[in-house]
C-alpha positions as CSV (number, residue, x, y, z in Angstrom):
1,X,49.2,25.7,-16.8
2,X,52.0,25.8,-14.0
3,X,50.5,26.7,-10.8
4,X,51.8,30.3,-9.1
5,X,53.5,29.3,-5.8
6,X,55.6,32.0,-3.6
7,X,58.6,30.4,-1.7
8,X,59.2,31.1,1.8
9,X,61.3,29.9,4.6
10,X,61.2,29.9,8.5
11,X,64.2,29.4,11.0
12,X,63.3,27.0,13.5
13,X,64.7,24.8,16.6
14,X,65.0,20.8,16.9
15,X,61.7,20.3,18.9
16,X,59.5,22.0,15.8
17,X,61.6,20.5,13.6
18,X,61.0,16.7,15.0
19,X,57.4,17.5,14.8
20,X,57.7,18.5,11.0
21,X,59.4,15.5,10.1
22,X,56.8,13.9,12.0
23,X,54.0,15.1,9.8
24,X,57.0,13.6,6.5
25,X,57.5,17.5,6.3
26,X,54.3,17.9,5.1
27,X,53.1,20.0,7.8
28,X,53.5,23.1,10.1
29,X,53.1,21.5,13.7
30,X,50.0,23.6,15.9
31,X,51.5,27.0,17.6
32,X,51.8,26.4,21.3
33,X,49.7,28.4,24.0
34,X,50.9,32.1,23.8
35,X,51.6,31.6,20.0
36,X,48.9,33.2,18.0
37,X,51.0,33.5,14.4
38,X,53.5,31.3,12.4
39,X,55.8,33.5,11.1
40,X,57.3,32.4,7.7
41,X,59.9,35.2,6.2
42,X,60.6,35.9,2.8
43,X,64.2,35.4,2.5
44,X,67.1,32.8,3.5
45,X,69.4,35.8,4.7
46,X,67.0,36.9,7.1
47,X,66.0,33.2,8.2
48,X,69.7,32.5,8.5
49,X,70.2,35.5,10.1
50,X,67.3,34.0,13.0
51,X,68.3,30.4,13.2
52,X,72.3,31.7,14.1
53,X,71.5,34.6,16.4
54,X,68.1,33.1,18.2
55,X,67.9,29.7,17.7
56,X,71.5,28.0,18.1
57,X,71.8,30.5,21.5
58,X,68.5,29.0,22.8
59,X,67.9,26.3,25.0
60,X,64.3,25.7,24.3
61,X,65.3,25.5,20.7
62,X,67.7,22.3,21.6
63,X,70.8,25.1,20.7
64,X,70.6,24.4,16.8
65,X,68.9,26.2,14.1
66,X,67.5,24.8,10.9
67,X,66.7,27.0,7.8
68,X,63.5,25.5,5.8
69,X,61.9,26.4,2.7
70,X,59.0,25.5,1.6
71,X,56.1,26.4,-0.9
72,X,52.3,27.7,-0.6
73,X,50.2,28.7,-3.5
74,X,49.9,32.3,-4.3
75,X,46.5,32.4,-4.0
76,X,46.3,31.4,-0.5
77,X,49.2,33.8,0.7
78,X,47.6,36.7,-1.2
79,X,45.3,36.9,1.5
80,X,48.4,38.2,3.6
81,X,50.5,41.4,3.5
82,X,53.9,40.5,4.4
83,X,55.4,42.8,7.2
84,X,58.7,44.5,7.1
85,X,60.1,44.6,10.6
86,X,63.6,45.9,9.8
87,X,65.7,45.9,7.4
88,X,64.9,45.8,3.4
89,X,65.1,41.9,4.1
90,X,63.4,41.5,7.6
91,X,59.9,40.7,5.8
92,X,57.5,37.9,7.0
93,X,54.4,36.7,7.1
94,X,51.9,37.0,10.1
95,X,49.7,33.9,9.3
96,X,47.3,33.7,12.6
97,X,47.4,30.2,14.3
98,X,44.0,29.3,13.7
99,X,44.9,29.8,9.9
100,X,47.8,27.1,10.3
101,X,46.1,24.2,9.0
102,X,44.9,25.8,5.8
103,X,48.0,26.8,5.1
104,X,49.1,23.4,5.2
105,X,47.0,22.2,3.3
106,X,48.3,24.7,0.8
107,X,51.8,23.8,0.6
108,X,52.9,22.3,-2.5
109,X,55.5,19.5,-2.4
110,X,57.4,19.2,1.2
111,X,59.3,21.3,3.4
112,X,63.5,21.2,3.0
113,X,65.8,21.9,5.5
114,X,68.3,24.0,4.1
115,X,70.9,25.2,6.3
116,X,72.1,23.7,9.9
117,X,73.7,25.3,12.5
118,X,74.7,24.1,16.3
119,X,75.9,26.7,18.6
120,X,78.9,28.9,18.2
């Protein structure tokens, strides 16, 4: 029987992206003080649409943005609504930080990088 797994994505910088391929993209690195979610979203558009507008523009995010997609079982994320926050493809996930390492331990396979982007 195939497991049921939900596919999601998060834009991110080059310093949470080092840390990632730390872990042999394996793992979410710990949110930083002031960070109390990880905030996957539901679709590559609306990740691209992060890592080009927020992350290439930002300094703290080394000016480049990665696109990752990655895999969880479903039976862990069913314990999470996702959130629209704009338009029909602005949804994510509000996973609180202190559920971070479960959901790593959740993941099935390894996290891809998808999409680069440097600054414009």
């Amino acid at each position: 029987m195939t497991e049921d797994i939900r596919t999601l994505y998060r834009p991110t910088g080059q310093a949470e992206l080092d840390l990632v391929r730390a872990s042999g993209y394996r793992r979410w690195p710990p949110r930083l003080p002031g960070q109390p979610f990880f905030y996957p979203v539901t679709s590559e558009q609306y990740a691209l649409e992060i890592a080009r507008t927020w992350n290439t523009r930002d300094a703290a995010s080394g000016h480049a943005g990665y696109v990752t997609r990655f895999r969880v079982r479903k039976s862990f994320m069913d314990r999470y609504e996702p959130h629209r926050v704009g338009a029909a493809q602005h949804t994510e996930y509000w996973i609180p930080a202190d559920d971070l390492d479960e959901l790593n331990d959740n993941i099935v396979g390894t996290i891809e990088v998808i999409h680069r982007l440097t600054a414009p």
